[in-house]
C-alpha positions as CSV (number, residue, x, y, z in Angstrom):
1,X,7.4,2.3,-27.6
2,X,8.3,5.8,-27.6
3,X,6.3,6.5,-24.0
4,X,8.7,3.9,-22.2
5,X,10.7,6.9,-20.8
6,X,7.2,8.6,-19.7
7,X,6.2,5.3,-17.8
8,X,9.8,4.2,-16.5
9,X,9.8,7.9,-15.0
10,X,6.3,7.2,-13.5
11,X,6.6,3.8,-11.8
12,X,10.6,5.1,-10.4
13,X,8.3,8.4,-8.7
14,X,5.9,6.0,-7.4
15,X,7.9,3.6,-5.9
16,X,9.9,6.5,-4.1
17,X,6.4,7.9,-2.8
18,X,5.5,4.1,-1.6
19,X,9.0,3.8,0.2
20,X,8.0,7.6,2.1
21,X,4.6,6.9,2.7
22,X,4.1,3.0,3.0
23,X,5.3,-0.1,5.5
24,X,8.0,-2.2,5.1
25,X,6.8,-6.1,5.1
26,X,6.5,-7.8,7.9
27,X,7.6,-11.4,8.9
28,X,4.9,-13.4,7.4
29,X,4.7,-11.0,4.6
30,X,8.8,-11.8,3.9
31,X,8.3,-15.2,4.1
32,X,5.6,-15.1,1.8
33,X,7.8,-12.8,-0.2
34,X,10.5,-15.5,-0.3
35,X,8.1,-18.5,-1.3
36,X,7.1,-16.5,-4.7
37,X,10.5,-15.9,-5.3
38,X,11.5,-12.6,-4.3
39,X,15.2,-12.3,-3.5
40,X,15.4,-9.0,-1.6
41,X,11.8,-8.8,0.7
42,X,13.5,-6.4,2.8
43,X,13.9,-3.8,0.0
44,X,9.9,-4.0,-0.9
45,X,6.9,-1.6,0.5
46,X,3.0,-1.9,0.8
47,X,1.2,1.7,0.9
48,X,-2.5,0.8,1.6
49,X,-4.7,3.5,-0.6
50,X,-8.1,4.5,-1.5
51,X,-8.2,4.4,-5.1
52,X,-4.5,3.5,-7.0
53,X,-4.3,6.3,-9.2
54,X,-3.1,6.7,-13.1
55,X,-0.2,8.7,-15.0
56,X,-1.0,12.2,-15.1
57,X,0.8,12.2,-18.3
58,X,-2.2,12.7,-21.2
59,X,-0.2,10.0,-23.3
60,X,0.4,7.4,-20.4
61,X,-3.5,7.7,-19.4
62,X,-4.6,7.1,-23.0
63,X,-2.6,4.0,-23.4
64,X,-4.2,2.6,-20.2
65,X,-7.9,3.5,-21.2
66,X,-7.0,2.1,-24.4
67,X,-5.2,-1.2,-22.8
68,X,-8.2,-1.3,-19.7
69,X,-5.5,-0.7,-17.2
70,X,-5.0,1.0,-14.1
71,X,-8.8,1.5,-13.9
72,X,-11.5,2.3,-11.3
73,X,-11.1,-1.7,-10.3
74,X,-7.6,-1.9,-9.7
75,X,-6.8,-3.6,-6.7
76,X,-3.2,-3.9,-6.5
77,X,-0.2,-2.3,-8.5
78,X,3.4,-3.3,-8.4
79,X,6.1,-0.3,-9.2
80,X,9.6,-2.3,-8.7
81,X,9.9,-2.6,-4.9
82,X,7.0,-0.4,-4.1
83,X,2.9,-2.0,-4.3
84,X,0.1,-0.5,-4.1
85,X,-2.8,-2.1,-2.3
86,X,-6.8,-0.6,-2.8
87,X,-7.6,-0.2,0.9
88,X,-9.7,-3.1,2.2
89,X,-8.1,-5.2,-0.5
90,X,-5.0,-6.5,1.5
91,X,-5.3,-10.5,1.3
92,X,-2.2,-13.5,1.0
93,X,-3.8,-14.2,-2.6
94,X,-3.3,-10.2,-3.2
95,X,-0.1,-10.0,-1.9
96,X,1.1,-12.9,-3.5
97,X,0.6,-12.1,-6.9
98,X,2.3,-8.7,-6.6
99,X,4.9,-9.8,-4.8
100,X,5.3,-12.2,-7.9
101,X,5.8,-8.9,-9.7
102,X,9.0,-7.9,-7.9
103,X,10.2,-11.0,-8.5
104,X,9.9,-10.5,-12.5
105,X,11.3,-6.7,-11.9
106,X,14.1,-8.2,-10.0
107,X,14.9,-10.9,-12.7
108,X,14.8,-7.9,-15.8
109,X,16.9,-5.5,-13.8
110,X,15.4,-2.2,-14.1
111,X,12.2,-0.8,-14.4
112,X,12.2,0.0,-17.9
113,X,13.3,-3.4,-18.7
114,X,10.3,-5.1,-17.2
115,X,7.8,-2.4,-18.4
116,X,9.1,-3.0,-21.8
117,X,8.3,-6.7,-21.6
118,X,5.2,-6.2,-19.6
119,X,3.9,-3.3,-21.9
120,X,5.1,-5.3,-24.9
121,X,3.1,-8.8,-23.6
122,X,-0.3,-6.9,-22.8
123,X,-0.3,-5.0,-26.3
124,X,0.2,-8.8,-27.6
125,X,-2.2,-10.9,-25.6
126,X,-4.3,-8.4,-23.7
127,X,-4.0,-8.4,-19.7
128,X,-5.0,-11.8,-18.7
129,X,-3.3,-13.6,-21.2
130,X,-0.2,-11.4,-20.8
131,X,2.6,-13.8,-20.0
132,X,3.9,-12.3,-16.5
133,X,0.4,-12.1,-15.1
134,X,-0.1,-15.7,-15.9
135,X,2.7,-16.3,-14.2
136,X,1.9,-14.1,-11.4
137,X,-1.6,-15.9,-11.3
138,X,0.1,-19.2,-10.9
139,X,2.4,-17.6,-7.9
140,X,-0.8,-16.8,-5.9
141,X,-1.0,-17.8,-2.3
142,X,-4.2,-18.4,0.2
143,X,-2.4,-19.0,3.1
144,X,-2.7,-16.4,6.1
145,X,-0.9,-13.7,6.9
């Protein structure tokens, strides 16, 4: 995977612009942090957006048109400690599942270790069937904020 550099690079910049720009959790948001398994809810930020935008990198874009990712229906993106939330999206279920995906960044250790997995997984089984959104999936939560 010759772009991992390319997409570590990305998701570190975003999460630095969600840590500027978004919210830190709140109590109910911590504690539903904590039940998925998140050891450092303090550390993670919600930015609320309008649309969750893609890579400008021509190469990074390509791979997510090829892979369906990132596109016009995205409603939530995790980037380590930072997520992204489509505005008008924000629900327990929602939050649940990407908080789920800090907890797998937190268990690889770095970014580029979880992309590669990630990355590696949806090339293999396609998005849904990718191992950590299955997991993710099962983490979801409809209780109330």
């Amino acid at each position: 995977m010759h772009f991992l550099a390319a997409a570590t690079a990305w998701v570190e910049q975003q999460q630095t612009v969600i840590s500027a720009q978004g919210r830190r959790l709140s109590h109910a948001e911590q504690a539903l942090a904590e039940a998925v398994g998140v050891a450092q809810p303090q550390n993670v930020y919600v930015l609320e957006v309008p649309v969750i935008t893609r890579p400008d990198n021509a190469e990074l874009a390509a791979i997510c048109d090829q892979f369906g990712f990132l596109t016009e229906d995205t409603i939530g993106l995790t980037l380590g400690y930072g997520i992204y939330i489509k505005q008008g999206y924000l629900t327990s279920r929602l939050l649940s599942h990407e908080l789920r995906h800090v907890h797998q960044y937190e268990q690889a250790g770095s970014a580029q270790a979880f992309l590669s997995r990630y990355i590696t997984e949806v090339m293999q089984f396609g998005y849904l069937d990718a191992p950590y959104e299955i997991d993710a999936r099962s983490q979801e939560r409809e209780s109330l904020l």
